[in-house]
N, C-alpha and C positions, 0 to 999 in steps of 0.2 A: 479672718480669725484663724484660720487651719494653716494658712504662711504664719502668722506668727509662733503657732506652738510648735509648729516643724523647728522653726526657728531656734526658738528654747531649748527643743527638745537635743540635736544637734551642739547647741551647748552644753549641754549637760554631759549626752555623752563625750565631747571632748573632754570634761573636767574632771571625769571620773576615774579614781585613782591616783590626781593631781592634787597636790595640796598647794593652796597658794600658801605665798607669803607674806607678811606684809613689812613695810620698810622697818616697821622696830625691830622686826624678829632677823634681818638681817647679819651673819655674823662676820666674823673678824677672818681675815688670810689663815689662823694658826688655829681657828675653829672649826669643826667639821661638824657638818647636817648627821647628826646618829642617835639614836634610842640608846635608852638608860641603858646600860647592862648590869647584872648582878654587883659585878666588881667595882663599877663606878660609884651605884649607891651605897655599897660597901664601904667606900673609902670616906666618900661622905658623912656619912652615918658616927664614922671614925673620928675624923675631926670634930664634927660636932660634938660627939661625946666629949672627948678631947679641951675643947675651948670653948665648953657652953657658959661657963659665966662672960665669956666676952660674947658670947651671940646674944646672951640675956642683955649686957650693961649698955651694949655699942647700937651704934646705929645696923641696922640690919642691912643697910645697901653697904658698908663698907666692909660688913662679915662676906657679903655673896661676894663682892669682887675681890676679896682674896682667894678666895675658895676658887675663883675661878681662873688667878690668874697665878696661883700658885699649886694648886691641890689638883683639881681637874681642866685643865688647860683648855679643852677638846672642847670645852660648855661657858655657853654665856653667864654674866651673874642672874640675870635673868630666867637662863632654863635653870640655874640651882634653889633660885625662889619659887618657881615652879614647882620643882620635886618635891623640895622640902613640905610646899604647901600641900602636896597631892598625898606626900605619905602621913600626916600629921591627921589628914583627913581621914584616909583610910585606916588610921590608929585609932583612932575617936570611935569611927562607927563599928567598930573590932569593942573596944572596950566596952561601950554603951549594950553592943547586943550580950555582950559576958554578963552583963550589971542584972541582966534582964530576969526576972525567974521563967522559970520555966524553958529555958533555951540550951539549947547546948553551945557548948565552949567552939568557939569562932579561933581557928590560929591566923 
């Protein structure tokens, strides 16, 4: 029992820090492993404002891979679905705590 959690344990610490990956999240030669930056979600943000009746009418897998292979090169259509969903959320729960009484203003 004490070989096996050394065991574990020794895994863990190699992993730590490590992020795997997994084959979907794989990217392309002309895309790089990097965190959002201001300016990226910025540009994003942009567009979308920009062509949101065609993000509303179209198919949404065919808005991400423009955006990705036109607008932010760097990001899968995938990490742009990602963002989009991760800020939408964090919009929501921003608006709802505003909704709130008794709460103060959430920016």
């Amino acid at each position: 029992m004490q070989q096996a959690y050394q065991s574990i344990e020794k895994k863990v610490e190699k992993q730590k820090g490590q992020r795997k990956r997994k084959a979907s999240e794989k990217v392309s030669k002309n895309q790089s492993i990097e965190r959002w930056n201001d300016d990226k979600t910025e540009q994003l943000l942009i567009y979308l404002k920009e062509n949101y009746k065609q993000y509303q009418h179209s198919k949404k897998s065919e808005f991400y891979d423009i955006v990705s292979s036109k607008i932010i090169t760097s990001k899968s259509a995938k990490n742009i679905k990602e963002r989009l969903h991760r800020l939408l959320d964090k919009y929501n729960q921003v608006k709802q705590l505003n909704n709130q009484t008794d709460s103060g203003r959430v920016n």
